[in-house]
C-alpha positions as a printed NumPy array, in Angstrom:
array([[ -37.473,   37.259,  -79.086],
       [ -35.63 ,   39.066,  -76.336],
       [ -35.615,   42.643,  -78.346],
       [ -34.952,   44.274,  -75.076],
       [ -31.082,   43.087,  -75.465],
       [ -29.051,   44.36 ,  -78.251],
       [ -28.452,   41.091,  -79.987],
       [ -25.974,   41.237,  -82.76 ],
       [ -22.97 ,   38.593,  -83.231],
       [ -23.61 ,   36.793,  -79.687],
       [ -19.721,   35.581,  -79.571],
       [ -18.249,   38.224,  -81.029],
       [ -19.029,   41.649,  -79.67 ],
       [ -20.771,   41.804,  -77.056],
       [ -18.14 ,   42.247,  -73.771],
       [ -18.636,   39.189,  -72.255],
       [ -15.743,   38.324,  -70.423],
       [ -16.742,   36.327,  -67.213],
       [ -15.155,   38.937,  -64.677],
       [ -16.377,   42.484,  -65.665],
       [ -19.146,   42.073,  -68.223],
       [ -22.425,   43.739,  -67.49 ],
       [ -25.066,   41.626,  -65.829],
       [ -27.851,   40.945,  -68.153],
       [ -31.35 ,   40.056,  -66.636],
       [ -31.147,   36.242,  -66.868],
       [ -27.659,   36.391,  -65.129],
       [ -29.704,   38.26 ,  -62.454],
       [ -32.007,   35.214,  -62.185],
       [ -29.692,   32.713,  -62.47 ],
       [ -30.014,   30.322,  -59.153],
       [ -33.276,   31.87 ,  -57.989],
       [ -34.859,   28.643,  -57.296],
       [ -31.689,   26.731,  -55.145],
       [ -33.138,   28.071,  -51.534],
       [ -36.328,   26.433,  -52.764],
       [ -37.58 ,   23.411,  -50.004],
       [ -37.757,   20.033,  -51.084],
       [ -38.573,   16.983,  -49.551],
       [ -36.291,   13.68 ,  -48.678],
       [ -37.021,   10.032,  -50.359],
       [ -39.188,    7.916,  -48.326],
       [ -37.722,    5.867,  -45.615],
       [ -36.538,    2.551,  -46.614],
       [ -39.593,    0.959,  -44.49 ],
       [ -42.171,    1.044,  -47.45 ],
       [ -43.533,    3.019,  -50.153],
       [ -46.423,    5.056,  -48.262],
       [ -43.642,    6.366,  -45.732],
       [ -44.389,   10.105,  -45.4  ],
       [ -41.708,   12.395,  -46.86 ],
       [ -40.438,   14.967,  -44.274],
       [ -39.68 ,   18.374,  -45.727],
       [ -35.979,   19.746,  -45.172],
       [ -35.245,   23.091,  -43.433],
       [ -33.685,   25.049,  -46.107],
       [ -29.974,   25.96 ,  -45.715],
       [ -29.079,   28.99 ,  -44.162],
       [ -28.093,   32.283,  -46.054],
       [ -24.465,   32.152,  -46.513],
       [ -23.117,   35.193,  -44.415],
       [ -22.642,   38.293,  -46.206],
       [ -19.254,   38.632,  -48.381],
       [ -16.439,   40.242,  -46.569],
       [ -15.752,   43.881,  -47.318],
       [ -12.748,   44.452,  -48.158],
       [ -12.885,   47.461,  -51.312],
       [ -10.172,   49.718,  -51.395],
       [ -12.013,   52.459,  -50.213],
       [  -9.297,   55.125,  -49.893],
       [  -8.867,   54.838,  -53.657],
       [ -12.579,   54.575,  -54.291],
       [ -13.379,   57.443,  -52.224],
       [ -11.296,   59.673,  -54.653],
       [ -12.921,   62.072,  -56.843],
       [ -10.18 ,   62.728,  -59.642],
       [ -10.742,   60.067,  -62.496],
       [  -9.003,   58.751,  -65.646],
       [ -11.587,   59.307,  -68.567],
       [  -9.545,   56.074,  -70.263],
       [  -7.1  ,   53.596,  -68.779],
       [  -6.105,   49.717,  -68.675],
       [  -5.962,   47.171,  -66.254],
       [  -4.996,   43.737,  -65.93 ],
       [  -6.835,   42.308,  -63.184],
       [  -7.543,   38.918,  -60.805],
       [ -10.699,   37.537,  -60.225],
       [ -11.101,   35.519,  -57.553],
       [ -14.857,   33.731,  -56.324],
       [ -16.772,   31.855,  -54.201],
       [ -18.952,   28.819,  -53.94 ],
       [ -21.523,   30.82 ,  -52.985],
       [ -21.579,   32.977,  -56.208],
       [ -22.029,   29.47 ,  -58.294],
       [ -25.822,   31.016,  -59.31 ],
       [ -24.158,   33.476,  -61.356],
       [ -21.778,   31.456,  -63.066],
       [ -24.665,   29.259,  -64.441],
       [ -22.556,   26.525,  -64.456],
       [ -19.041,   28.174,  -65.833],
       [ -17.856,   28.567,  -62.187],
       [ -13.956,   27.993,  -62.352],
       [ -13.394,   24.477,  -60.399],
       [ -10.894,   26.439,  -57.504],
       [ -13.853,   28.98 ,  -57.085],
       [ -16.433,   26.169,  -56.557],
       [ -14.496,   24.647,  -53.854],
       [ -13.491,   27.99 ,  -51.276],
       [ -15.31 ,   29.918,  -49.18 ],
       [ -15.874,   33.258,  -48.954],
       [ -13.406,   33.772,  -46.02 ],
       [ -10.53 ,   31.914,  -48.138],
       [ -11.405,   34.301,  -51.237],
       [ -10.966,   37.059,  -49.132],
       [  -7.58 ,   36.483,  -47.585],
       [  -6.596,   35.328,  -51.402],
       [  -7.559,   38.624,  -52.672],
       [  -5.821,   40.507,  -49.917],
       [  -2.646,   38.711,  -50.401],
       [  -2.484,   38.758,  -54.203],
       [  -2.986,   42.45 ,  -53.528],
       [   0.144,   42.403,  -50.915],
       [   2.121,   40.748,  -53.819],
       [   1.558,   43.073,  -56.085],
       [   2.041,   46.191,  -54.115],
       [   5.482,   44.963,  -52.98 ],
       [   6.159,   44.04 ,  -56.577],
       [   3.793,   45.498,  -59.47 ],
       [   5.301,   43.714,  -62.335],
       [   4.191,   40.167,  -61.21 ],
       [   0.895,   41.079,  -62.622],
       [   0.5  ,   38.563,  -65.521],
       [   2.188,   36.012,  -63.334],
       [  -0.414,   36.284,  -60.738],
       [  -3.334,   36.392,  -63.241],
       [  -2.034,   33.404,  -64.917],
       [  -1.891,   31.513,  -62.183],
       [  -4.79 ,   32.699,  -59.469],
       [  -7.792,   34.765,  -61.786],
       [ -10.59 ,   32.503,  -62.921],
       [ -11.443,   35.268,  -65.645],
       [ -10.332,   33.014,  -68.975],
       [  -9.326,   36.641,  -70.519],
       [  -6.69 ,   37.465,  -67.868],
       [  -4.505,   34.754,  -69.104],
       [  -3.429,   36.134,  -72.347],
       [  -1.338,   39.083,  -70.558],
       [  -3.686,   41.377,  -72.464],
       [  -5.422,   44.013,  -70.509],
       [  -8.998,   45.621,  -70.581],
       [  -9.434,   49.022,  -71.756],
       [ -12.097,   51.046,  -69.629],
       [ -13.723,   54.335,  -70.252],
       [ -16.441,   55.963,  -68.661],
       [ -19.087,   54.331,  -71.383],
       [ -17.326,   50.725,  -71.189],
       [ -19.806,   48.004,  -70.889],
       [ -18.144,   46.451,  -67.434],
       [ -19.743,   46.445,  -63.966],
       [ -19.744,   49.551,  -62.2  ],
       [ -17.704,   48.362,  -59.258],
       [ -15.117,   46.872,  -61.624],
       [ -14.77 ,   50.682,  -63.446],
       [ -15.039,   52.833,  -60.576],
       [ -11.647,   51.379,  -58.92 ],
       [ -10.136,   51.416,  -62.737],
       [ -10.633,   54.835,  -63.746],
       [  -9.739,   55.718,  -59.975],
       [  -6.247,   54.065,  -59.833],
       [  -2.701,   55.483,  -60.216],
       [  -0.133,   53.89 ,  -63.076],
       [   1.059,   50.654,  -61.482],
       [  -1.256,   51.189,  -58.533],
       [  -3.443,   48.435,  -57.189],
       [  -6.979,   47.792,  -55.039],
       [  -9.234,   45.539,  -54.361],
       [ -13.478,   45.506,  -55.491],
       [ -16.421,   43.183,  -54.959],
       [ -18.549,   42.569,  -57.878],
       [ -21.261,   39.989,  -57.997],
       [ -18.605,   37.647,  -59.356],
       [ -16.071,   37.759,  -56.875],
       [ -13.148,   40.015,  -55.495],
       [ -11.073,   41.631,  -58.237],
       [  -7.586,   42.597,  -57.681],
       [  -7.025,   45.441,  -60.429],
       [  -3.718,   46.982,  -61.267],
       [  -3.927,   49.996,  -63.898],
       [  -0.913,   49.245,  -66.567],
       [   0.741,   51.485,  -69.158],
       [  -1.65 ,   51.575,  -72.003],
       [  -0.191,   48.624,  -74.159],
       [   2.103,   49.025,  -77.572],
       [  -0.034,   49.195,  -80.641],
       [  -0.055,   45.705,  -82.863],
       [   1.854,   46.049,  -85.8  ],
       [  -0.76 ,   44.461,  -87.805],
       [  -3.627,   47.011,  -86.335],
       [  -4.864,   49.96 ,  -88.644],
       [  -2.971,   52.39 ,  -86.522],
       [  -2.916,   55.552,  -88.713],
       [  -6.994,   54.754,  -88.52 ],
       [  -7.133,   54.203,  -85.034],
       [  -5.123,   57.41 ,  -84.195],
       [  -7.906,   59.714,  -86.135],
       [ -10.636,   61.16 ,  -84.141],
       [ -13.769,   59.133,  -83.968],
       [ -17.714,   60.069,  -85.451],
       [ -20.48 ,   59.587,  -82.758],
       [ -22.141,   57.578,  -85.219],
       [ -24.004,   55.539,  -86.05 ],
       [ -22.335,   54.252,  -88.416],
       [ -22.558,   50.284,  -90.455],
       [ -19.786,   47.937,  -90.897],
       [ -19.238,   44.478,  -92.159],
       [ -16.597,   42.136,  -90.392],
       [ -14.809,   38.671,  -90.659],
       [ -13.941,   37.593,  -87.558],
       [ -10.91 ,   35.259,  -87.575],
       [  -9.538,   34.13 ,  -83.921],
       [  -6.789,   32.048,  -82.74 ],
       [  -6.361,   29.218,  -79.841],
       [  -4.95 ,   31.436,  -77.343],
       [  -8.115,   34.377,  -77.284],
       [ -10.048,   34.671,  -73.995],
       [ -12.932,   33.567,  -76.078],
       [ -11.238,   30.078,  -77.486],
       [  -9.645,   29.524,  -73.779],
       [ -13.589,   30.104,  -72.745],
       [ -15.292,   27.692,  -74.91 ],
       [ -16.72 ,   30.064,  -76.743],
       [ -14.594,   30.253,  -80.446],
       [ -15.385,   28.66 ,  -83.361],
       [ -14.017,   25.293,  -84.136],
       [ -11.477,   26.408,  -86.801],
       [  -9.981,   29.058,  -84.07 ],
       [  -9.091,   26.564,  -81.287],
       [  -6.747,   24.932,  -83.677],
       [  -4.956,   27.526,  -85.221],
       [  -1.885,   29.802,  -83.236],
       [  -1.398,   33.027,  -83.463],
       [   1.273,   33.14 ,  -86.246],
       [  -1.417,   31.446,  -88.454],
       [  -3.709,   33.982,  -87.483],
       [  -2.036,   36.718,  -88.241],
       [  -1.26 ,   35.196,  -92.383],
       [  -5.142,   34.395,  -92.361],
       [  -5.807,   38.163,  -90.986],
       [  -3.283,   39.862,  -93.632],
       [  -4.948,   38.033,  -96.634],
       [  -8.497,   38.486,  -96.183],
       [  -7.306,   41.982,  -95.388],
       [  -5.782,   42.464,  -98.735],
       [  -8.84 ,   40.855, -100.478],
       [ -10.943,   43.123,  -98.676],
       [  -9.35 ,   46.327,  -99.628],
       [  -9.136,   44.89 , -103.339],
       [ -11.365,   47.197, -106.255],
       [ -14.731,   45.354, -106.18 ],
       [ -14.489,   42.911, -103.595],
       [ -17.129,   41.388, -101.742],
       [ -17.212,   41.611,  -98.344],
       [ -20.329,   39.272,  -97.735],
       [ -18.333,   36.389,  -99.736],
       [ -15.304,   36.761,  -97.579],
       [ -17.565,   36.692,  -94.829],
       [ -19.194,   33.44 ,  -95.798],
       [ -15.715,   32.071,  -96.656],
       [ -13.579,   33.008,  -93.686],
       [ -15.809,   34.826,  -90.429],
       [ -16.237,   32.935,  -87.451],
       [ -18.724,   35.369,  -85.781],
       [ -22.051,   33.555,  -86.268],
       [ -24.092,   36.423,  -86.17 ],
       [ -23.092,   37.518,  -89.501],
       [ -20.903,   34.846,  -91.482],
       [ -23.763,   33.431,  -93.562],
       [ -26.006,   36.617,  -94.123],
       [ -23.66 ,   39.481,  -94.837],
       [ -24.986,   41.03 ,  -92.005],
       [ -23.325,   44.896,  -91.049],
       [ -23.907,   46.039,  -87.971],
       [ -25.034,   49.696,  -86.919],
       [ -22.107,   51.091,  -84.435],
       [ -22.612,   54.265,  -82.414],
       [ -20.376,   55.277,  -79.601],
       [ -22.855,   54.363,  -77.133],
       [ -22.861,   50.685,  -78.658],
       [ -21.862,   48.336,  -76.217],
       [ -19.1  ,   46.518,  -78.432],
       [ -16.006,   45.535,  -77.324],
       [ -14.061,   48.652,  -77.198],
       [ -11.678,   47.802,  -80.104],
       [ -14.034,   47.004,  -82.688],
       [ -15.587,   50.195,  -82.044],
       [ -12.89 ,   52.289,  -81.925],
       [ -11.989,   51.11 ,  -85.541],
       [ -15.883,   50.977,  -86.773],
       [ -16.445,   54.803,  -85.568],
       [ -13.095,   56.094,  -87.51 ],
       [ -13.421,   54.534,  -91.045],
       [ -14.412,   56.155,  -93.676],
       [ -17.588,   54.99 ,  -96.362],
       [ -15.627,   52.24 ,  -98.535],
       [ -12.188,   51.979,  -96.002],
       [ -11.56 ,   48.68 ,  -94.511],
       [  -8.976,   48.498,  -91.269],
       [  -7.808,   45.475,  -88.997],
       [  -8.369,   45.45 ,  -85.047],
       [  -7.672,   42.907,  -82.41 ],
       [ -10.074,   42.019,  -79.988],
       [ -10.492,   39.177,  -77.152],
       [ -12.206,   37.101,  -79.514],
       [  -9.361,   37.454,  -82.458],
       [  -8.585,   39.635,  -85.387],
       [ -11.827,   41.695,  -87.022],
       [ -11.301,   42.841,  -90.933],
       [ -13.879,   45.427,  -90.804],
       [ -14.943,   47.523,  -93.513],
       [ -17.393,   50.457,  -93.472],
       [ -20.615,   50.845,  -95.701],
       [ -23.232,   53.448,  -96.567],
       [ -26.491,   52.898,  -94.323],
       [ -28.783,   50.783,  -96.063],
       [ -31.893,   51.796,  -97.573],
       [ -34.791,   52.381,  -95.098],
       [ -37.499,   49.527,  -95.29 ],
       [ -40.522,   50.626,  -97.603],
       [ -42.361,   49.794,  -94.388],
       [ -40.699,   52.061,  -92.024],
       [ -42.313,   55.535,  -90.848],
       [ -39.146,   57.559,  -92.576],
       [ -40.862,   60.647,  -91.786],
       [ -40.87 ,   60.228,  -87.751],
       [ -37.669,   58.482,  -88.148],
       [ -36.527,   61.871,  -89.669],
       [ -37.42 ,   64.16 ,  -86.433],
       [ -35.27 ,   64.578,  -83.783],
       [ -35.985,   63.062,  -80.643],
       [ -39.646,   64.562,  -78.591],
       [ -38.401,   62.944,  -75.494],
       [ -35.709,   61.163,  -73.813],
       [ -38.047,   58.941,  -71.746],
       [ -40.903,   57.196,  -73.743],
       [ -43.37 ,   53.874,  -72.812],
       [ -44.049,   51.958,  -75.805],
       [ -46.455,   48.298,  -77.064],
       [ -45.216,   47.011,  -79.81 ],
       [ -46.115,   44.356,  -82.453],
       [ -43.338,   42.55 ,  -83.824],
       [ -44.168,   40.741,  -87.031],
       [ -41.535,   38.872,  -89.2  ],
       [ -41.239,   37.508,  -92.542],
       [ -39.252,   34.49 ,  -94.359],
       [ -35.774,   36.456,  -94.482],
       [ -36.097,   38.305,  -91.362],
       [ -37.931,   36.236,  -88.654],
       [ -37.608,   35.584,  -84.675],
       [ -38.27 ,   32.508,  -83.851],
       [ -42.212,   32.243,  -84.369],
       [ -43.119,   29.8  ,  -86.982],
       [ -45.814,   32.447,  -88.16 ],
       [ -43.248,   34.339,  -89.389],
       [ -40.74 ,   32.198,  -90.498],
       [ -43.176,   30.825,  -93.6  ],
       [ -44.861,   34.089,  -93.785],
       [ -44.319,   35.862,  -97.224],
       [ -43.145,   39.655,  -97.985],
       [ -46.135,   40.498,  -99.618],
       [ -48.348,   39.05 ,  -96.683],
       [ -46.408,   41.005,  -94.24 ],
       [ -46.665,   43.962,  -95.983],
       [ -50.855,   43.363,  -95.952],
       [ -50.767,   43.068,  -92.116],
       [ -48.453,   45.519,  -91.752],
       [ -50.797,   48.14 ,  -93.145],
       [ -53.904,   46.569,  -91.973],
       [ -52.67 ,   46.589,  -88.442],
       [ -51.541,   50.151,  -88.673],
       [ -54.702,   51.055,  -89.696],
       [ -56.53 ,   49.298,  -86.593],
       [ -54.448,   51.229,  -84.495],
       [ -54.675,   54.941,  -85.977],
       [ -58.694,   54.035,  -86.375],
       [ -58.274,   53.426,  -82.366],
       [ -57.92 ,   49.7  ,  -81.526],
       [ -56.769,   49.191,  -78.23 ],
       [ -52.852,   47.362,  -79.295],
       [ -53.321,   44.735,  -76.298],
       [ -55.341,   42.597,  -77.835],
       [ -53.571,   43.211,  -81.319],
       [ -50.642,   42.139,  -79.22 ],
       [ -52.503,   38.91 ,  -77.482],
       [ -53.476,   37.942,  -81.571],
       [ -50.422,   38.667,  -83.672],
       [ -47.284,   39.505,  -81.739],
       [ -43.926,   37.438,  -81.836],
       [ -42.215,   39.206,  -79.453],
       [ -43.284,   36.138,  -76.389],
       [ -41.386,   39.035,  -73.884],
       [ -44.565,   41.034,  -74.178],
       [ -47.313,   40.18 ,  -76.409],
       [ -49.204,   37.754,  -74.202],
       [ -48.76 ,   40.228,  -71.142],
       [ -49.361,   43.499,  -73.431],
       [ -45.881,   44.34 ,  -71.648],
       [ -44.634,   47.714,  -72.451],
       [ -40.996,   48.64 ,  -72.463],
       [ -39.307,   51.79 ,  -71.336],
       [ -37.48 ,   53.428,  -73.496],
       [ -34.2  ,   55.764,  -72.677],
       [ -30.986,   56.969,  -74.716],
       [ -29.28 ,   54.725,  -72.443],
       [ -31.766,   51.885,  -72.601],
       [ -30.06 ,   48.504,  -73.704],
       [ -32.557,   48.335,  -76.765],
       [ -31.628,   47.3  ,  -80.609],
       [ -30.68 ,   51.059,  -81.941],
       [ -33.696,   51.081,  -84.761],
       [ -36.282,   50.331,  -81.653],
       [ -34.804,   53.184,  -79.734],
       [ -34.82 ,   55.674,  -82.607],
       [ -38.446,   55.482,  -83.912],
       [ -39.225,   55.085,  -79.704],
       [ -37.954,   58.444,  -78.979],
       [ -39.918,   60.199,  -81.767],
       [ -43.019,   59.445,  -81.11 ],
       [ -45.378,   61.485,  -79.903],
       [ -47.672,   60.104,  -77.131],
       [ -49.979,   57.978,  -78.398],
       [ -48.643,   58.168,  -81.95 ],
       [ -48.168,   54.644,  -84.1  ],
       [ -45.059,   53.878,  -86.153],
       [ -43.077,   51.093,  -88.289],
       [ -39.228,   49.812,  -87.618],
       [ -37.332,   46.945,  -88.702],
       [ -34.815,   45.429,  -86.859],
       [ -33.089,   42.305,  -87.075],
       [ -35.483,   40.454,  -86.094],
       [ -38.397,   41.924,  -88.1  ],
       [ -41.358,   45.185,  -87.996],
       [ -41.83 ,   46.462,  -85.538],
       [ -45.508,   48.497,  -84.985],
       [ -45.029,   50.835,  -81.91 ],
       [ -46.815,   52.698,  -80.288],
       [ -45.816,   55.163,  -77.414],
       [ -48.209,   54.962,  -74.727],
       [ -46.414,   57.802,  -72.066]])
């Protein structure tokens, strides 16, 4: 159970698209063992022929800088612009990719992605409008294709070299940056007309801060960034955009309807497996790193209001709900403080149940009512004075950190599921306390 990452719908709204998304740890790992030695077969003389280690290869030489540093160097930014953009790799970046790497990417050096880059960039400062052309033909970012661009802001969930030259670069203007996925050639655009279909008069209100909870059926179409990625449902890669839109429209209607139910529709129609079978809502603050259309709309319904927003993975029916009711296991009096720090260590014991489980077979056939007796028993160990690594060692299903006794640090900013981060922050050193998350309760206790 990797708590440290905010899982919700893993399709559907996290960013993810191949160019700009953030980096998550095990994209950071990805390759780590292809320097590693081996040794060759033995010779074709016989069997007990020693094997003769090979040298490993060389480091490849170090990417060639070519940022646009005069317009990085500026210190006037946009707070909120978008960009269309090319992406354009290396072989030696294939680690990252694990395994996606786009076939033309695969085969070039470094040196050919570089003069690439620099002449796509020549192209389109002699000629600005020949931006979709040049992403549909040269960027090996699947979302480029579509002619739709990204919106950034300040708190987008991209890489920080792909925002810095975005929120640095004049209407129409163009420059070049070097991510850990390649060169991208990044044109800011005029910000694109609104869809007809989207809630507009929602989307033009000023948004909460949140948190807020929604409910969403996701319903895509063969030509999303997602579908063109490999990564839509099945239904979605056979259905165009016109057919869509009609599917959109009428689960739109049924949602707004006097007593519908949105976990029905959700089971009948979503494609964002995260939620379709469970009814699942999702907590939205604007810190939550969604795509940035789905949050837009989630932060400016009201209780009860359902709206319509595109997104690179299709069209999202979303409608807003009241918070749910706290667990009877949660601490709802520390959960009720404001925060006592804005840096906290914390152990934790994650313990599931039949409905809401990780992936530890303890907790999948473990009853409510026995999790509710270790719960409380294990509380009790801890305010008594138990040490919580062992308790960990025994009982934990987090495998991230109860074997280890790892502790986690804990930030505002900290990519951590919201409810973990809440009851985190209110702690006082030392100090036990009960959340549940999606994946089950959580017994924390702050340690710095």
């Amino acid at each position: 159970m990797q708590h440290h990452r905010h899982i919700i719908a893993a399709l559907v709204l996290a960013t993810g698209l191949a160019g700009c998304q953030k980096a998550t740890p095990d994209k950071q790992a990805a390759g780590s063992a292809a320097g590693s030695a081996h040794t060759t077969p033995a010779t074709a003389g016989g069997s007990n022929a020693p094997t003769t280690p090979t040298p490993p290869a060389p480091p490849p030489a170090p990417a060639k800088d070519i940022d646009s540093k005069d317009i990085l160097a500026r210190t006037e930014t946009a707070p909120h612009v978008y960009v269309k953009h090319v992406l354009i790799g290396w072989k030696d970046l294939a680690g990252i990719y694990q395994g996606h790497m786009d076939p033309r990417a695969a085969q070039r050096s470094n040196e050919d992605a570089a003069k690439l880059a620099q002449d796509v960039l020549a192209k389109l400062k002699a000629a600005p409008d020949q931006i979709d052309q040049l992403s549909k033909e040269q960027s090996e970012d699947p979302g480029s294709a579509t002619g739709d661009p990204y919106e950034v802001k300040a708190d987008s969930q991209f890489v920080p070299e792909f925002k810095n030259l975005s929120v640095r670069l004049k209407e129409k203007e163009a420059g070049i940056v070097k991510t850990q996925f390649g060169y991208h050639v990044i044109e800011r655009v005029a910000p694109p007309p609104p869809d007809p279909l989207e809630s507009n008069d929602i989307l033009a209100r000023q948004p909460e801060a949140g948190p807020v909870h929604v409910q969403h059926v996701l319903i895509g179409w063969k030509d999303t960034p997602a579908a063109k990625a490999g990564r839509a449902d099945p239904k979605a890669k056979d259905r165009d955009k016109a057919a869509a839109d009609k599917l959109a429209k009428d689960v739109f209607e049924k949602a707004k309807a006097k007593g519908s139910d949105m976990a029905k529709l959700m089971k009948e129609f979503s494609e964002d497996p995260g939620s379709r079978e469970n009814g699942k809502d999702y907590e939205v603050a604007a810190d939550t790193p969604f795509v940035e259309t789905f949050k837009n709309l989630a932060l400016r319904l009201k209780v009860g209001e359902v709206g319509m927003v595109k997104s690179p993975f299709g069209w999202h029916v979303i409608k807003r709900i009241a918070p749910p009711p706290p667990d009877s296991l949660e601490s709802a009096d520390i959960l009720k403080r404001e925060p006592t720090t804005k840096s906290a260590k914390v152990k934790h014991i994650l313990l599931g149940w039949a409905d809401v489980h990780a992936e530890d077979e303890r907790g999948k056939k473990r009853t409510r009512a026995e999790l509710e007796k270790l719960v409380k028993d294990t509380v009790a160990k801890l305010k008594k004075g138990d040490k919580i690594e062992p308790l960990m060692s025994e009982l934990s299903e987090d495998p991230g950190s109860s074997k280890d006794g790892k502790s986690y640090d804990v930030t505002p900013e900290a990519g951590l599921v919201p409810p973990f981060k809440a009851l985190s922050l209110r702690l006082k050193v030392g100090e036990v306390g009960v959340v549940k998350t999606d994946f089950g309760i959580h017994i924390i206790q702050r340690t710095e």
